[in-house]
C-alpha positions in Angstrom: -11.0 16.0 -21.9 -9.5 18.9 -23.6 -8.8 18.6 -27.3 -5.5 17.3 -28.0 -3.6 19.9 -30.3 -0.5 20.1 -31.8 2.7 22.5 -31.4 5.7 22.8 -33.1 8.5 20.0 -31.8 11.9 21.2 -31.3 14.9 19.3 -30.0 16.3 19.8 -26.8 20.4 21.0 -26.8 23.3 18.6 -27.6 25.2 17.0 -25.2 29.0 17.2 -25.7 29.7 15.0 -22.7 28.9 11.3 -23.5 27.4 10.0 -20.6 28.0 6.5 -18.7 26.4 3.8 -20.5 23.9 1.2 -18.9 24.0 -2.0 -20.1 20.8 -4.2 -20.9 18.2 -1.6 -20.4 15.4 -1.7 -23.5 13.8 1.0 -24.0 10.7 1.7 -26.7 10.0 4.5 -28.5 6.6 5.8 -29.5 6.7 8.5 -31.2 5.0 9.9 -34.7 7.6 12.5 -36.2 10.2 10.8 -37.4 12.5 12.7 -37.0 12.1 13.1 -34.0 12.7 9.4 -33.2 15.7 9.1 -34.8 16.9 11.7 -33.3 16.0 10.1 -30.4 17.0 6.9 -30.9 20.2 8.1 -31.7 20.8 10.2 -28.3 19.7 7.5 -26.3 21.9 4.6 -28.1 24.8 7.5 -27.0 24.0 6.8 -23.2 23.8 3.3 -23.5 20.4 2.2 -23.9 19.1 -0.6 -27.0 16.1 0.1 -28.6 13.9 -2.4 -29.2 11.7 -0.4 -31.0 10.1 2.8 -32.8 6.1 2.9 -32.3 3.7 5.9 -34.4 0.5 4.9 -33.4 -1.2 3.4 -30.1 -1.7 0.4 -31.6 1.7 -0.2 -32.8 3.2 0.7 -29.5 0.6 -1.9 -27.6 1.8 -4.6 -30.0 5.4 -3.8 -29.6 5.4 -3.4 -26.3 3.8 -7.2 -25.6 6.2 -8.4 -28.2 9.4 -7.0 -27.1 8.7 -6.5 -23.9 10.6 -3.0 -22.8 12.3 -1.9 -19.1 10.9 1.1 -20.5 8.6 2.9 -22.5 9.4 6.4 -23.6 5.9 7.4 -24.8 4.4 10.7 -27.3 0.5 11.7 -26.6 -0.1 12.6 -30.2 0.2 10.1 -32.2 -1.0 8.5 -35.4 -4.6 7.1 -35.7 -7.3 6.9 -33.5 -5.5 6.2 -30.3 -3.7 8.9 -28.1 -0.8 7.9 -26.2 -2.4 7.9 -23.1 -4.8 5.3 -23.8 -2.0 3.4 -25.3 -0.4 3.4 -22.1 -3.7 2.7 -19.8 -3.8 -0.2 -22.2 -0.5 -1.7 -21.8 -0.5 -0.7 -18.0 -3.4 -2.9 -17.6 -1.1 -5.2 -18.8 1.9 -4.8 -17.7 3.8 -3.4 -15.0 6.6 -1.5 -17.3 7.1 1.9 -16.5 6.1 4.8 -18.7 7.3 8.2 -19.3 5.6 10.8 -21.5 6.9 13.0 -23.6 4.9 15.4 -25.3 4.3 19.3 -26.1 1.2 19.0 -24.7 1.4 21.0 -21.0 -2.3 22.0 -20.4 -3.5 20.6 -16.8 -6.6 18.1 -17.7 -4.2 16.6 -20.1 -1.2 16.1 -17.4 -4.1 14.9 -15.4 -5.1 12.2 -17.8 -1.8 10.8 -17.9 -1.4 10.7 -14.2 -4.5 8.7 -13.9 -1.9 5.7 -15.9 0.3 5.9 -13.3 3.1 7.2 -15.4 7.0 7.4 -14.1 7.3 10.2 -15.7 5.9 13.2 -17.7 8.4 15.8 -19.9 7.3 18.6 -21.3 8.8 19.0 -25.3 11.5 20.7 -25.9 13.8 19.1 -23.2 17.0 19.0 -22.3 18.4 15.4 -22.7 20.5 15.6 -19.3 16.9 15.7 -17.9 15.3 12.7 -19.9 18.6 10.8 -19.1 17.7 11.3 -15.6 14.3 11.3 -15.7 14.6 7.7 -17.0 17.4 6.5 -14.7 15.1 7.5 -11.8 12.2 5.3 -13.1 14.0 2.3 -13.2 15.9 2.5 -9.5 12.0 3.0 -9.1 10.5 0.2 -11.0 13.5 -1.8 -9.3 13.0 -1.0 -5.7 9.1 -1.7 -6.5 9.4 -5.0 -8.2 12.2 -5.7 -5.4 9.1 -4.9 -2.6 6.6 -6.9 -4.4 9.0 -9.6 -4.6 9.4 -9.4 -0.6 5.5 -9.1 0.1 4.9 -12.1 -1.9 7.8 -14.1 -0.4 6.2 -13.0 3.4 2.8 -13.8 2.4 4.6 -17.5 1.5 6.0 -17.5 4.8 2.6 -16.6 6.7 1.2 -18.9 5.1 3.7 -21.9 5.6 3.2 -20.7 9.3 1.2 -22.4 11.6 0.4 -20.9 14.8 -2.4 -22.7 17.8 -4.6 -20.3 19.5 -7.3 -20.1 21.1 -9.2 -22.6 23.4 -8.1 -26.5 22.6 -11.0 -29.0 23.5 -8.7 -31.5 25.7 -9.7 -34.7 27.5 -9.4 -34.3 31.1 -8.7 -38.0 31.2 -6.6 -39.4 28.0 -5.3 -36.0 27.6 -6.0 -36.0 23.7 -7.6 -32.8 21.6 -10.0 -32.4 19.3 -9.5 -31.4 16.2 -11.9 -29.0 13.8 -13.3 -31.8 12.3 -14.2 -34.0 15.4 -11.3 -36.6 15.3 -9.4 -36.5 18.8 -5.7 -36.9 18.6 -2.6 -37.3 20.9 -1.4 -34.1 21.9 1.8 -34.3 20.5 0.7 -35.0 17.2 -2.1 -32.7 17.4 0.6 -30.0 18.6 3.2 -31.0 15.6 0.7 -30.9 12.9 -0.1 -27.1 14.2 3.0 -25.8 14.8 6.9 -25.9 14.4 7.2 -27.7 17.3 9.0 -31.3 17.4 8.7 -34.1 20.4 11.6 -36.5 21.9 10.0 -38.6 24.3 11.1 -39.9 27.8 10.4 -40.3 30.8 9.8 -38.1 34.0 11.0 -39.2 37.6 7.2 -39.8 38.8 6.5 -42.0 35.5 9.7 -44.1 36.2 8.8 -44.9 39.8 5.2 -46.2 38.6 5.8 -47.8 35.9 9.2 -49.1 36.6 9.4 -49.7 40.7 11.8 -52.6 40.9 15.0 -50.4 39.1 14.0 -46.9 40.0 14.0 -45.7 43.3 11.3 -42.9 44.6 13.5 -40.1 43.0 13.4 -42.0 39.6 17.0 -42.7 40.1 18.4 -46.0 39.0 18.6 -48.6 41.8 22.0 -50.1 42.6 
């Protein structure tokens, strides 16, 4: 991996226009300068996000994000200690499902490419513009959103398939008694073998044929009643 390096951090233009705020969104911070994070902090308290906290090193950020547990994560590479943001992330990501975007002055391709492999949300190059990081974040959670919202979905159909039950297939039947065998051996009546296999539900009765032969004296051949 290329050596990780740092560049002079500047801040990205003030916004005059305050922006709409979005209530109950968490964001962390992880981020070494601090200045930078206040500044930070402060911009993004302007647009309506909470902070639920400012991370400098990898490890920090790990335990805050499991502790606080974030919509978002708004993550530096360089940070303090051993650990680089982007094993910070592959290690919350493991994890957890909470999206990440990374911001750092780092640009050079192998590093982008490392960060991709944690399936970031995002990735913003320092200095930028705050319109953009507004964006860039709003966009990650209508993401996260719509992907929670399908996972949600898959795991209610799987439920459903499931809960399903569906005969195919050849049914051993007795040519005499009419009953079917089930995996195990056991023979059944066909209605209950069917009602245990499928949605299906049984009123019984009788048909014209069965009310002549059983029941001569008040049907007649039609199965209608005799007068």
């Amino acid at each position: 991996m290329t050596k990780l390096t740092r560049n002079r951090i500047t801040i990205g233009p003030d916004l005059t226009q305050r922006t709409r705020p979005q209530p109950n969104v968490d964001i962390l911070v992880v981020e070494d300068n601090v200045s930078v994070a206040t500044v930070l902090e402060s911009r993004l308290e302007s647009f309506g996000y909470r902070i639920c906290g400012i991370a400098r090193s990898g490890s920090e950020a790990i335990n805050t994000a499991f502790r606080n547990h974030p919509d978002l994560i708004l993550m530096d590479i360089l940070l303090e200690g051993a650990m680089n943001g982007i094993e910070a992330a592959h290690e919350i990501g493991s994890r957890s499902n909470v999206p990440i975007i990374f911001l750092s002055c780092l640009s050079e391709g192998e590093v982008i490419d490392s960060a991709i492999r944690t399936n970031p949300y995002g990735y913003m190059v320092k200095p930028y513009d705050y319109n953009e990081l507004r964006s860039a974040i709003e966009i990650a959670l209508v993401r996260h959103r719509a992907s929670q919202e399908r996972e949600r979905l898959i795991q209610q159909l799987e439920r459903a398939l499931q809960e399903v039950k569906k005969l195919s297939g050849l049914l051993p039947i007795c040519a005499s008694c009419k009953k079917i065998r089930d995996d195990q051996g056991g023979w059944h009546q066909i209605e209950t073998y069917i009602s245990s296999h499928s949605e299906a539900h049984f009123t019984h009765g009788l048909c014209p044929h069965c009310l002549n032969e059983n029941y001569p004296q008040l049907y007649d051949g039609k199965g209608r009643p005799r007068e």
